[in-house]
KEPA-445236 format. One record per residue: residue number from 1; residue in three letters; x, y, z of N, C-alpha, C in turn. Coordinates in steps of 0.1 Angstrom, whole numbers. Example, Ala and Ser with C-alpha at 12.3 -4.5 7.8 and 13.67 -1.06 7.14 Angstrom:
! KEPA-445236
 seq type   nc1   nc2   nc3  cac1  cac2  cac3   cc1   cc2   cc3
   1  ALA   132   -57    78   123   -45    78   132   -33    78
   2  SER   128   -22    71   137   -11    71   129     0    79
//
This chain:
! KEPA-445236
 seq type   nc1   nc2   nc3  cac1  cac2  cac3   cc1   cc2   cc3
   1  UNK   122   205   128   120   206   143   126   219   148
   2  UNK   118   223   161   124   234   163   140   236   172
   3  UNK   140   225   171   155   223   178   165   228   169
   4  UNK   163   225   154   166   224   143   168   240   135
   5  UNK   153   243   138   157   259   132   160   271   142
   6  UNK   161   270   155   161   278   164   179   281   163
   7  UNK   184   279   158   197   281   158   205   291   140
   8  UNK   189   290   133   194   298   119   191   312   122
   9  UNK   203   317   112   196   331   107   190   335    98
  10  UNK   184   344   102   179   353    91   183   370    91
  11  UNK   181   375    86   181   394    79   170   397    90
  12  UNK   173   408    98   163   413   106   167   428   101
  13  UNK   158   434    93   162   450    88   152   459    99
  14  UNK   157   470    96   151   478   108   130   480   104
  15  UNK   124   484   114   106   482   115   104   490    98
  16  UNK   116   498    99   109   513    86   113   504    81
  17  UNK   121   495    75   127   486    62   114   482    60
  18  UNK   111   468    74   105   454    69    87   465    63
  19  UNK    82   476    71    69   478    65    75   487    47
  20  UNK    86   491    48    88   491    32    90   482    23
  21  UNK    95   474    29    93   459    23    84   451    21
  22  UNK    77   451    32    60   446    32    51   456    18
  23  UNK    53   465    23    40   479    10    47   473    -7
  24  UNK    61   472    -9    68   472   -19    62   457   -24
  25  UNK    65   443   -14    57   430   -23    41   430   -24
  26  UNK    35   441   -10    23   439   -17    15   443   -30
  27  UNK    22   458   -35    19   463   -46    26   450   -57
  28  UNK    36   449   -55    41   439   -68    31   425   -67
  29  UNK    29   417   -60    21   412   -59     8   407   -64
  30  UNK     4   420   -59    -7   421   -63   -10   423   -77
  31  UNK     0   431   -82     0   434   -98     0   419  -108
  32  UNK    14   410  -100    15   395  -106     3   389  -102
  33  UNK    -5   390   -92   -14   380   -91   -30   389  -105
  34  UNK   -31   394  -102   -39   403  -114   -36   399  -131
  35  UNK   -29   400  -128   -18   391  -143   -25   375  -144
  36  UNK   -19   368  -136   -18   352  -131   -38   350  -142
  37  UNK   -47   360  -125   -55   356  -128   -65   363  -143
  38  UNK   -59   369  -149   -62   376  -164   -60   357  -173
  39  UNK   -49   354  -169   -44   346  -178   -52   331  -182
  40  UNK   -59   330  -166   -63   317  -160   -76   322  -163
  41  UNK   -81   334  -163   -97   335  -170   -96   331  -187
  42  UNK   -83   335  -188   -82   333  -209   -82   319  -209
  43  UNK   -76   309  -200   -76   297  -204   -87   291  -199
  44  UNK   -97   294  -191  -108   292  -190  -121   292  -201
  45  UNK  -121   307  -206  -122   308  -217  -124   296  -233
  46  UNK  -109   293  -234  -104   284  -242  -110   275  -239
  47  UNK  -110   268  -230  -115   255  -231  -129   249  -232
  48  UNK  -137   266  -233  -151   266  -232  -148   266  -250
  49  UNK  -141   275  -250  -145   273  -267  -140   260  -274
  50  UNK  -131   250  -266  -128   241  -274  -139   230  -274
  51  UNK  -143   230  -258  -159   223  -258  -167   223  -266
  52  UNK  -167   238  -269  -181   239  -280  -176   238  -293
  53  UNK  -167   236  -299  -159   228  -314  -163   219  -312
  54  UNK  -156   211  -300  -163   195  -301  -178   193  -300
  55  UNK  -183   197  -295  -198   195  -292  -203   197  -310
  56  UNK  -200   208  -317  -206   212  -326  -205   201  -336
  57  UNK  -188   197  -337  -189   184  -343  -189   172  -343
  58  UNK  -199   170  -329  -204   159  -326  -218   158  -325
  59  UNK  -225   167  -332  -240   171  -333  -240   170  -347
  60  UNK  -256   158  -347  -260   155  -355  -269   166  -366
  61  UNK  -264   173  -375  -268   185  -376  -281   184  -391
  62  UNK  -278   167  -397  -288   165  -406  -299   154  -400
  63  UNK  -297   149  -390  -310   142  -383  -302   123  -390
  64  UNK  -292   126  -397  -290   108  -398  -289    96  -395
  65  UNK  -282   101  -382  -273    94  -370  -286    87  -365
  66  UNK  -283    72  -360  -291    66  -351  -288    70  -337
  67  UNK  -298    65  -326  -295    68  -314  -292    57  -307
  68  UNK  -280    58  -298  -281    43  -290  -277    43  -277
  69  UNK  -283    34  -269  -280    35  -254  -264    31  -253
  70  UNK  -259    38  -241  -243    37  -237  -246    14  -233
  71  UNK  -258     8  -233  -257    -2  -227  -256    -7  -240
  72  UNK  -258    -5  -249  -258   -13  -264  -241   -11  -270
  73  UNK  -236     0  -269  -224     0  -273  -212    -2  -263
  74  UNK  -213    -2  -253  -202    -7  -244  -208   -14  -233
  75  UNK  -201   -27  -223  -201   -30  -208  -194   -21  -205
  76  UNK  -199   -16  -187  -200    -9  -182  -192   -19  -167
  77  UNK  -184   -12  -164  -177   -23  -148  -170   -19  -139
  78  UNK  -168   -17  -132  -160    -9  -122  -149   -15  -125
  79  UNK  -135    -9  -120  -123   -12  -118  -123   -20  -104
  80  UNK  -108   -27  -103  -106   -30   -92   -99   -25   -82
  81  UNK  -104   -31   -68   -98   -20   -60   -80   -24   -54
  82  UNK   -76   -11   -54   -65    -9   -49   -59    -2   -40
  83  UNK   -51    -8   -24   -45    -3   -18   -42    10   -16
  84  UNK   -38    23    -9   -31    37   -14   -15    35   -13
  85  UNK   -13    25    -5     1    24    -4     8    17   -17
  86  UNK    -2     9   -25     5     7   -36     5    13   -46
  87  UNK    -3    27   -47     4    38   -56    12    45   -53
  88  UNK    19    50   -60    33    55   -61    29    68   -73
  89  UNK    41    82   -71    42    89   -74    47    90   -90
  90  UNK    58    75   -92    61    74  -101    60    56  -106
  91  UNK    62    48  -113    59    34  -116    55    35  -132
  92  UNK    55    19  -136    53    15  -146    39    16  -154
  93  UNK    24    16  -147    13    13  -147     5    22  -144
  94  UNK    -6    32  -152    -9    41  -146   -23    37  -139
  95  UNK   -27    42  -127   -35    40  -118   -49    52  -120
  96  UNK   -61    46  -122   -70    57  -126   -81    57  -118
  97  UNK   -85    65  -110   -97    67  -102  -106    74  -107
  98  UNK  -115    77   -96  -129    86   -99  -125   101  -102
  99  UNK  -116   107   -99  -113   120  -109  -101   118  -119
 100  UNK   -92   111  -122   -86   107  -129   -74   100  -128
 101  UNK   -63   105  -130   -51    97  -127   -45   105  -112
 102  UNK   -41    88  -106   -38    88   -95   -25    88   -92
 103  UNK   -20    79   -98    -7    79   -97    -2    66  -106
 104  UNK    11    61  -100    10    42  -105    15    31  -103
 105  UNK    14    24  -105    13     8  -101    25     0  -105
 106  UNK    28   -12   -97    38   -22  -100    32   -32  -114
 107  UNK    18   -30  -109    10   -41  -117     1   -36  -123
 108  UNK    -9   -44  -133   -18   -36  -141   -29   -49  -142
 109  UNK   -42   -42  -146   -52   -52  -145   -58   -53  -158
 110  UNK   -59   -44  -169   -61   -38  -186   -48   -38  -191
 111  UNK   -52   -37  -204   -45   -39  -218   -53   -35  -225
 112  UNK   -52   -25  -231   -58   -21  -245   -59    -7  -243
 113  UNK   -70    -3  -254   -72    11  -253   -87    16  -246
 114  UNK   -91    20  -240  -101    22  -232  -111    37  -229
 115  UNK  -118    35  -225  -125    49  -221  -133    45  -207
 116  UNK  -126    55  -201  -129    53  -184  -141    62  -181
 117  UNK  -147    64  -172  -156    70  -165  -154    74  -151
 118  UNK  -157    84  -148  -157    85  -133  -166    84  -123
 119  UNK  -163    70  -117  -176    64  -109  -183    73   -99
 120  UNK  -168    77   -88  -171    88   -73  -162    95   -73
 121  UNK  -166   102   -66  -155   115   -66  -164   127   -69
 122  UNK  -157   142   -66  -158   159   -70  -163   157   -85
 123  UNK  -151   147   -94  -156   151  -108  -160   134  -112
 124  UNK  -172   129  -105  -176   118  -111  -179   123  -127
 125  UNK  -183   117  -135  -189   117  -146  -178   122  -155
 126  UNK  -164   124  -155  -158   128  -161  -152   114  -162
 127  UNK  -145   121  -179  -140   110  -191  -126   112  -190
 128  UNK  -111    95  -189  -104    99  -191   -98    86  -201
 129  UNK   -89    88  -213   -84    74  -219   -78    72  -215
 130  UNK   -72    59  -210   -65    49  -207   -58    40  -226
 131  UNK   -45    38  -225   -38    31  -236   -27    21  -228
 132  UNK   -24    10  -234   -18     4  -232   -22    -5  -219
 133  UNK   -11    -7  -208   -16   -14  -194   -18    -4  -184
 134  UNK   -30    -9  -179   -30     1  -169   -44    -4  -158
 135  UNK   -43     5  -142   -51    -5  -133   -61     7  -131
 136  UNK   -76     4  -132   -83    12  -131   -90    10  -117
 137  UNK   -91    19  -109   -96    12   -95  -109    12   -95
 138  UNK  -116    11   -81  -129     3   -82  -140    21   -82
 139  UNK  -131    34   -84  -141    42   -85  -141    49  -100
 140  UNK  -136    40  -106  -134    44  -124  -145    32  -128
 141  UNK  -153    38  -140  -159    29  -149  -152    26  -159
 142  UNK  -149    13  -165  -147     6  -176  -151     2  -186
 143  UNK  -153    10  -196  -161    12  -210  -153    -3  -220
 144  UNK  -164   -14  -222  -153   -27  -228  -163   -23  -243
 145  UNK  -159   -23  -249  -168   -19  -265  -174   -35  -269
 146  UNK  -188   -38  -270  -199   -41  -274  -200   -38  -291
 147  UNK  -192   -29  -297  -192   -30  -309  -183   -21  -316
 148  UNK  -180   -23  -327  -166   -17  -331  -169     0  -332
 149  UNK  -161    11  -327  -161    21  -324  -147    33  -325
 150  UNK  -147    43  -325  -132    48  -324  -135    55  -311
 151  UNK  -120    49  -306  -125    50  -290  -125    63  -287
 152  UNK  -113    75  -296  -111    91  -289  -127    96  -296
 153  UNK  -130    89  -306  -147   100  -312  -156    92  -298
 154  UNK  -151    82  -291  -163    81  -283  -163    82  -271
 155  UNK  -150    87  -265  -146    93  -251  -156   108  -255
 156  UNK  -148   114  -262  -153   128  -268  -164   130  -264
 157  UNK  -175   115  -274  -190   115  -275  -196   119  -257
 158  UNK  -194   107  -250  -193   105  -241  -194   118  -229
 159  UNK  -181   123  -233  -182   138  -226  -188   147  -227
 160  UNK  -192   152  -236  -204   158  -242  -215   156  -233
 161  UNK  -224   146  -231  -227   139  -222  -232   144  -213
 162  UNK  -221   149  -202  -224   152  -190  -228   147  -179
 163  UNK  -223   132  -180  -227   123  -171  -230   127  -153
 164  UNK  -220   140  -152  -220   140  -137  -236   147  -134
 165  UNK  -240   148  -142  -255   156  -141  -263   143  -133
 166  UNK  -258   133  -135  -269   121  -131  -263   118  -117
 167  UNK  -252   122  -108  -251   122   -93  -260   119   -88
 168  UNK  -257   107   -76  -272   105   -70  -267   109   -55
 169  UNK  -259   115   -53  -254   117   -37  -246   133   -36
 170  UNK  -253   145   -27  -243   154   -29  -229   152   -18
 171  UNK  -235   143    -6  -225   144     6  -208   133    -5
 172  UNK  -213   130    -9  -203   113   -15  -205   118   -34
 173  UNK  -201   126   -40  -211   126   -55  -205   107   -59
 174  UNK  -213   103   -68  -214    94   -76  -228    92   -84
 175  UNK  -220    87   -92  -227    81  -105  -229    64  -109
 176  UNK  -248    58  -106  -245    46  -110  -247    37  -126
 177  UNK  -241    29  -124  -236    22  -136  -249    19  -147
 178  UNK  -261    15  -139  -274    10  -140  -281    26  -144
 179  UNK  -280    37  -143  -283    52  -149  -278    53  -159
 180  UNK  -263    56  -162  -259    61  -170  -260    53  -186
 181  UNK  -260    41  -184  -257    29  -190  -271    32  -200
 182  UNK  -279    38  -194  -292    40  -201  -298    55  -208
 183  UNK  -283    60  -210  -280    76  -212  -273    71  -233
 184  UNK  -283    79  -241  -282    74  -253  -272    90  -259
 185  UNK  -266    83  -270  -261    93  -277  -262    92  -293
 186  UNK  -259   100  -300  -259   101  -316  -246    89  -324
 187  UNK  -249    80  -329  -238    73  -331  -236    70  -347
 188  UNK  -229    81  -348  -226    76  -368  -219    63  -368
 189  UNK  -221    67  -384  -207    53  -387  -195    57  -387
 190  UNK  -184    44  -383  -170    43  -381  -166    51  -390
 191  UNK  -167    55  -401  -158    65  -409  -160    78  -407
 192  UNK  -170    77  -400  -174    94  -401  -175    98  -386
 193  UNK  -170    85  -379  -164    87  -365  -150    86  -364
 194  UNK  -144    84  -374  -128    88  -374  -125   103  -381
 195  UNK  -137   103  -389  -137   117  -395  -136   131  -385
 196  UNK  -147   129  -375  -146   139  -360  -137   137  -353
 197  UNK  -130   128  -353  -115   127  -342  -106   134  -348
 198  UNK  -106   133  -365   -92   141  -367   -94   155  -369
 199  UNK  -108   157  -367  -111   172  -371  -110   176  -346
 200  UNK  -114   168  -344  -112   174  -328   -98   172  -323
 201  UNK   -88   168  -332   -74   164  -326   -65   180  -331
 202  UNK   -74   181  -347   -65   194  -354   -70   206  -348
 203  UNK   -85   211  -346   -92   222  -342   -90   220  -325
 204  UNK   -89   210  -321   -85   211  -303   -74   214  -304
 205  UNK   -63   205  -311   -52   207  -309   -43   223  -308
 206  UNK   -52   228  -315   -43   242  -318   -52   252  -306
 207  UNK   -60   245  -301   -64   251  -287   -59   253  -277
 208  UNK   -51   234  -277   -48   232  -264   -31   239  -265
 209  UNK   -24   241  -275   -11   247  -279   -12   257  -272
 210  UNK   -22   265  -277   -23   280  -270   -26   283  -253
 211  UNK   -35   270  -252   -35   268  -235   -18   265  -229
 212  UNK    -9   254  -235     3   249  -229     8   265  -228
 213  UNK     5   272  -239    18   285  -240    14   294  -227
 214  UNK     1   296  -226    -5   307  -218    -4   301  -200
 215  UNK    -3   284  -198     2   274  -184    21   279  -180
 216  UNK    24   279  -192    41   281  -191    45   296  -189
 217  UNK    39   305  -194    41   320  -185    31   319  -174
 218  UNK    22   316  -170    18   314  -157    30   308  -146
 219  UNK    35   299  -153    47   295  -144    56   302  -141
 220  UNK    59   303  -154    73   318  -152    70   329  -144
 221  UNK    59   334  -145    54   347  -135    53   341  -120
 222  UNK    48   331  -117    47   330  -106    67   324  -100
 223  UNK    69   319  -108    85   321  -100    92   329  -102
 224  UNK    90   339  -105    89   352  -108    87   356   -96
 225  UNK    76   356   -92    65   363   -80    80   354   -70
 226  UNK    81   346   -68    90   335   -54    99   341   -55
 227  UNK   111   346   -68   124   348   -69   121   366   -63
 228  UNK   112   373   -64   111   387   -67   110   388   -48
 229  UNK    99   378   -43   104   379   -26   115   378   -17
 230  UNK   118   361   -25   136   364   -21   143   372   -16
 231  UNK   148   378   -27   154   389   -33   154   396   -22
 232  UNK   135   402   -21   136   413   -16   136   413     1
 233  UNK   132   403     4   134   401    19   150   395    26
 234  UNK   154   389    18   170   389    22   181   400    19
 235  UNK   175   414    12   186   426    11   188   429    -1
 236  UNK   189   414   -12   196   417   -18   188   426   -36
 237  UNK   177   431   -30   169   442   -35   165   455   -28
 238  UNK   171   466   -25   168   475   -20   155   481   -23
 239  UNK   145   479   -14   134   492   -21   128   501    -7
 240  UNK   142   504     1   142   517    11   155   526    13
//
């Protein structure tokens, strides 16, 4: 309130300081943000190349594979719906909507291991796993397996996909159950669908390592960028 801050101080340096001060964070700045976004193009980058690993070895590349509708291998169901006040920032039960995790729950409505869908939302058609308990709300689809499967080779499959391509709404995007359900994919057999998981867990894996490393100096630079303003707007950096 301003009742509240009308009584603090601050450092008032003279007009030549504060526009030396001003020229000084915008050039630094700007340098860090140049940086930021070099970094955030490379992890962009990466994750196009890890797409296309997976994609590659999820293509049927000798013609063997049967084809089968997403309605033959899984029910397809919406979640149920849930409150906003009963998600929480932290809790027992994770809560999963139409772009992914929401937050979580006192309670849970699943058990098992799952492959969700994204009913509505910015990123309908995106894939997220669910393990253990957890409450999927009514804008996540619920993949129940129809036949025995490995569920990370068929989240994967799935995403590949591209389900959000089938959007029937630009104002609201969504994706319906009755479409997608009739969207077929390449479906080897169970051994040679555990075979592509461990080859996309090892070949992603060492993708996504180099993405964590390249997220964590992004962090550092940008508090970097916070600590470097500080600094310099309270004195205790001279640059006049």
């Amino acid at each position: 309130k301003y009742s509240s801050m009308k009584g603090m101080f601050i450092p008032l340096p003279s007009l030549e300081e504060q526009t030396a001060i001003a020229k000084y964070l915008d050039a630094k700045t700007e340098q860090i943000n140049r940086f930021i976004a070099k970094k955030e193009k490379l992890i962009a980058l990466l994750k196009e190349q890890k797409q296309a690993v997976i994609n590659e070895l999820l293509e049927d590349k000798e013609g063997k594979w049967e084809r089968r509708k997403l309605k033959y291998v899984v029910s397809m169901k919406s979640g149920n719906f849930i409150d906003a006040v009963d998600i929480h920032e932290t809790g027992d039960f994770p809560v999963f909507g139409g772009n992914g995790l929401r937050g979580f729950a006192k309670n849970y409505t699943h058990e098992g291991d799952y492959v969700l869908i994204g009913r509505q939302g910015a990123l309908c058609g995106n894939v997220n796993f669910a393990y253990g308990k957890f409450w999927p709300s009514e804008h996540a689809i619920v993949c129940t397996p129809k036949v025995m499967f490995d569920t990370f080779w068929f989240g994967n499959a799935v995403r590949s996909l591209n389900l959000g391509q089938y959007s029937q709404s630009a104002a609201q995007p969504g994706i319906s159950i009755g479409v997608v359900s009739n969207v077929s994919l390449p479906f080897p057999d169970y051994t040679t669908q555990q075979q592509i998981s461990e080859r996309i867990k090892n070949e992603g894996g060492r993708i996504d390592e180099t993405i964590i490393r390249i997220e964590k100096e992004i962090e550092k630079v940008k508090e970097l960028k916070q600590s470097l303003i500080a600094e310099v707007v309270t004195g205790r950096i001279k640059v006049a």
